[in-house]
C-alpha positions in Angstrom: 228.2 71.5 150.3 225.8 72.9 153.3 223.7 75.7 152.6 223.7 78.9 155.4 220.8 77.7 157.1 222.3 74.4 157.4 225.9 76.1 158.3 223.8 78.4 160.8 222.5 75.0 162.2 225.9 73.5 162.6 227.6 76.5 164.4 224.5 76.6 166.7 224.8 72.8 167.6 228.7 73.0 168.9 227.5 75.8 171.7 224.2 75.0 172.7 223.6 74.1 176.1 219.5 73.3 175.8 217.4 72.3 173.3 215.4 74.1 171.1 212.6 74.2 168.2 215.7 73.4 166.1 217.9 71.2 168.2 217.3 68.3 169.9 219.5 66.2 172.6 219.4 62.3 172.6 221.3 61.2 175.7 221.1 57.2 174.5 220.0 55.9 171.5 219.8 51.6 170.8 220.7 51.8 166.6 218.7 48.4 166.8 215.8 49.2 168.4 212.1 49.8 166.6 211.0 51.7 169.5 214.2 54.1 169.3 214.2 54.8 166.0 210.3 55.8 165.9 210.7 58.1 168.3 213.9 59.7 166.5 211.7 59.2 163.2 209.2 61.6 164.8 211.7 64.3 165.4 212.9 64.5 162.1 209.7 64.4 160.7 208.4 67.2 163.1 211.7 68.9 162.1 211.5 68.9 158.5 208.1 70.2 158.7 208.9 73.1 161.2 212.0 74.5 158.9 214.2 71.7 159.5 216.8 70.9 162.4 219.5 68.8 163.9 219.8 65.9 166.2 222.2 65.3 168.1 223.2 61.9 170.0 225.4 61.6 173.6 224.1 64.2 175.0 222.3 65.1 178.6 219.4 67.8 178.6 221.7 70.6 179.9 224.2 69.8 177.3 226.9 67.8 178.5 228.3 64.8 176.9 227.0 61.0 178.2 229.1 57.9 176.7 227.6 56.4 173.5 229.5 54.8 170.4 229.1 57.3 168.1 231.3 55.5 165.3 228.5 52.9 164.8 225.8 55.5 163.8 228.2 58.1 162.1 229.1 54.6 159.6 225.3 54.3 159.6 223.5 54.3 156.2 221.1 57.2 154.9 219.1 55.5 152.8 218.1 53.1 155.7 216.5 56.4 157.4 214.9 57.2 154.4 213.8 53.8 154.5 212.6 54.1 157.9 210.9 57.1 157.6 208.9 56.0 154.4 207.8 52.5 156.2 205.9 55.2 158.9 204.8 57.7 156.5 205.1 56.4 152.8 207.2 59.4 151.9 210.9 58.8 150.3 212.2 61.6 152.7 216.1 61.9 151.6 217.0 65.0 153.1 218.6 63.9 156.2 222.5 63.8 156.9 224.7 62.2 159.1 227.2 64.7 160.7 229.9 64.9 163.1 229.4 67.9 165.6 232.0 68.6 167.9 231.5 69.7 171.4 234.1 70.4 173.8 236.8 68.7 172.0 234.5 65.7 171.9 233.0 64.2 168.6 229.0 63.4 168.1 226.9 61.8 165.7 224.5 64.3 164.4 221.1 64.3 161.8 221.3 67.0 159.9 217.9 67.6 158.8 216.3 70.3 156.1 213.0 71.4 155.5 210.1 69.2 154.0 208.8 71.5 150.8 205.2 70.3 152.4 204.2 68.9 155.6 204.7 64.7 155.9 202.2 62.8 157.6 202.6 59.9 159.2 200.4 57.1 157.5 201.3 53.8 159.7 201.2 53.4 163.5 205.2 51.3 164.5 204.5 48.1 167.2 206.4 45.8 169.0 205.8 43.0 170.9 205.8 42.8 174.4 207.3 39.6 176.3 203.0 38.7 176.8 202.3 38.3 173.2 200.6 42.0 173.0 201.2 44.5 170.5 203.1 48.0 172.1 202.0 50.9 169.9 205.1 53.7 170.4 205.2 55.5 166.8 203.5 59.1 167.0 199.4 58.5 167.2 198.8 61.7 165.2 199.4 62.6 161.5 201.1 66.1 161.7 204.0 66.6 163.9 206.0 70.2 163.9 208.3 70.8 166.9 206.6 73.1 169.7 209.8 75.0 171.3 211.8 72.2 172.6 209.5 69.2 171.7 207.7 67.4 168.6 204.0 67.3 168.9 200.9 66.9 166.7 200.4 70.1 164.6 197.8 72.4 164.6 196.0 75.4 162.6 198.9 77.5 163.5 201.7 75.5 162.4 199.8 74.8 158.9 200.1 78.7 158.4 203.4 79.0 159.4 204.8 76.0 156.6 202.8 78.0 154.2 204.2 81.6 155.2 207.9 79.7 155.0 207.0 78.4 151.9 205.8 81.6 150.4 209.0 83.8 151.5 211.2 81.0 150.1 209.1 81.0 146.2 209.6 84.8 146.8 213.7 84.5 146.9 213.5 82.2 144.4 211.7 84.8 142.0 213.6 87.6 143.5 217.3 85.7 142.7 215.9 85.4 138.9 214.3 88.9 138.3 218.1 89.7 139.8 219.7 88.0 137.5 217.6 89.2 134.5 217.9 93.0 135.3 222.0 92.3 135.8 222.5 90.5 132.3 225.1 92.4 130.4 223.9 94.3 126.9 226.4 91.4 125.2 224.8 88.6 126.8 222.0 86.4 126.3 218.6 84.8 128.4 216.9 81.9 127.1 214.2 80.8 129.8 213.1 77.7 129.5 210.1 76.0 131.1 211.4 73.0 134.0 208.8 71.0 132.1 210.7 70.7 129.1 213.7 69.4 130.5 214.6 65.7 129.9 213.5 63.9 133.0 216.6 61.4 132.4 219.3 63.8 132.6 217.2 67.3 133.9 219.4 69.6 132.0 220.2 71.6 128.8 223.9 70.8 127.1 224.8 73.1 124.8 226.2 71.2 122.1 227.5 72.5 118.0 228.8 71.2 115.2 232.6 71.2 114.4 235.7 69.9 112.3 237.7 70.5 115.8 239.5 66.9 116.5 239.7 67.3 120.5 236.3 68.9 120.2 233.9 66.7 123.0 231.8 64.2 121.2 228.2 64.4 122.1 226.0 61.4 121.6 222.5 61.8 122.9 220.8 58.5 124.0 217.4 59.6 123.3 218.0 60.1 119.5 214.2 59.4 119.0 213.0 62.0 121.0 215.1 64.5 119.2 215.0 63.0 115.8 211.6 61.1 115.5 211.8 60.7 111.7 213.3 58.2 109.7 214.7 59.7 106.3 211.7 57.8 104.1 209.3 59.7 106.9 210.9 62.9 106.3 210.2 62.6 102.3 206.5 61.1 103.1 205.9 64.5 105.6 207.3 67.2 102.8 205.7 65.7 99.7 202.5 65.8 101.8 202.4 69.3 102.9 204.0 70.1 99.5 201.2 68.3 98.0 203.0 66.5 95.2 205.8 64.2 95.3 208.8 67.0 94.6 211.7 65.4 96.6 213.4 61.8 97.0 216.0 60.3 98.7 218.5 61.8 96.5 217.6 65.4 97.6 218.0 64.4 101.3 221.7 63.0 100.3 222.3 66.6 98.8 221.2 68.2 101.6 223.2 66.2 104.2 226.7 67.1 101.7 225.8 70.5 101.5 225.0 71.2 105.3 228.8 69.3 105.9 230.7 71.5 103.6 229.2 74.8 105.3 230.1 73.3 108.7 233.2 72.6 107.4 233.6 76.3 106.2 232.4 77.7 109.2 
């Protein structure tokens, strides 16, 4: 599911005739080349750190469609570009998709990509040999690239504060969509806020789970049962008698308790 910029983006691409800070025309691109892919590689990157963008493949400057097999990169793997990128930059950037953009009536292989939360730097220089034996740098020479109009060059002061004013007005809707949803709660319902660091890393959400007699009721298993439980029943005596400061209960009580807490379930 795209979001509106990315639908925006999209719409944009299938009428475009010139290229732009967020569109970019590939008339040819060699899917096995080193030196190809670097410079689409700096693109994206300069992309994702400008807002984000789209690529598209097959077509001239002014537009118009050029042959290219468009089937071999729209079957192409994403995780080989995130690959690519992080072997220039030692990022894991993930937030590139391969889409099919059509174009008067014709189909083209498209990278969709959205914005970088901050700015990636490229970390490693790409070579290739030449036929003499030398080494031919082609990857981008500087660390910050952010598109400039129609092309991708190093970044300055400028584009610094401009990431950081995007940045800011995105945090801002983010508030702005919460606070809205706070002041719109109903008198009858309920908001539990609960700090992102709290969450389970393994499964990054709350499940709302209850007890019940109800046969076709969802069983709920957690995986983690140390986490949530991290006393054994002869730890759970050793912890009360302590803070009780006498030795008052024993494994019988906790077999009581366990009966009692089923038959008000039960009841409930």
């Amino acid at each position: 599911m795209h979001d509106l910029e990315s639908i925006k983006l999209m719409e944009r691409a299938q009428a475009a005739s010139s290229e732009s800070k967020y569109l970019d025309f590939k008339r040819e691109f060699d899917i096995g080349s080193t030196e190809a892919w670097c410079n689409v590689i700096k693109d994206v990157v300069a992309m994702a750190n400008s807002g984000g963008g789209i690529v598209i493949f097959g077509l001239e400057n002014d537009g118009s469609s050029c042959a290219l097999d468009h089937a071999v990169l729209l079957a192409y793997d994403t995780a080989d570009i995130t690959n690519k990128i992080w072997k220039y930059t030692n990022y894991q950037f993930s937030e590139v998709e391969i889409v099919e953009v059509v174009r008067g009536g014709k189909t083209h292989a498209a990278f969709l990509i959205s914005a970088a939360d901050v700015p990636i730097v490229f970390t490693k220089p790409g070579n290739t040999k030449r036929l003499t034996g030398r080494r031919n740098q082609h990857s981008p020479k500087e660390r910050f690239y952010f598109r400039h109009g129609s092309k991708s060059e190093p970044g300055n002061r400028d584009d610094l504060a401009r990431w950081r004013e995007r940045e800011i007005e995105r945090a801002r809707k983010t508030w702005m969509t919460g606070i809205r949803k706070v002041v719109e709660t109903g008198p009858e319902e309920t908001v539990t806020v609960i700090s992102s660091a709290s969450l389970s890393p393994k499964y990054g959400s709350i499940v709302k789970a209850a007890f019940t007699s109800d046969p076709t009721a969802v069983r709920v298993a957690p995986s983690n049962a140390e986490e949530i439980w991290p006393y054994r029943q002869v730890d759970v005596i050793r912890e009360v008698n302590k803070r009780l400061g006498e030795k008052v209960i024993n494994p019988f009580d906790i077999t009581c308790l366990k009966v009692d807490l089923g038959h008000i379930h039960k009841a409930s």
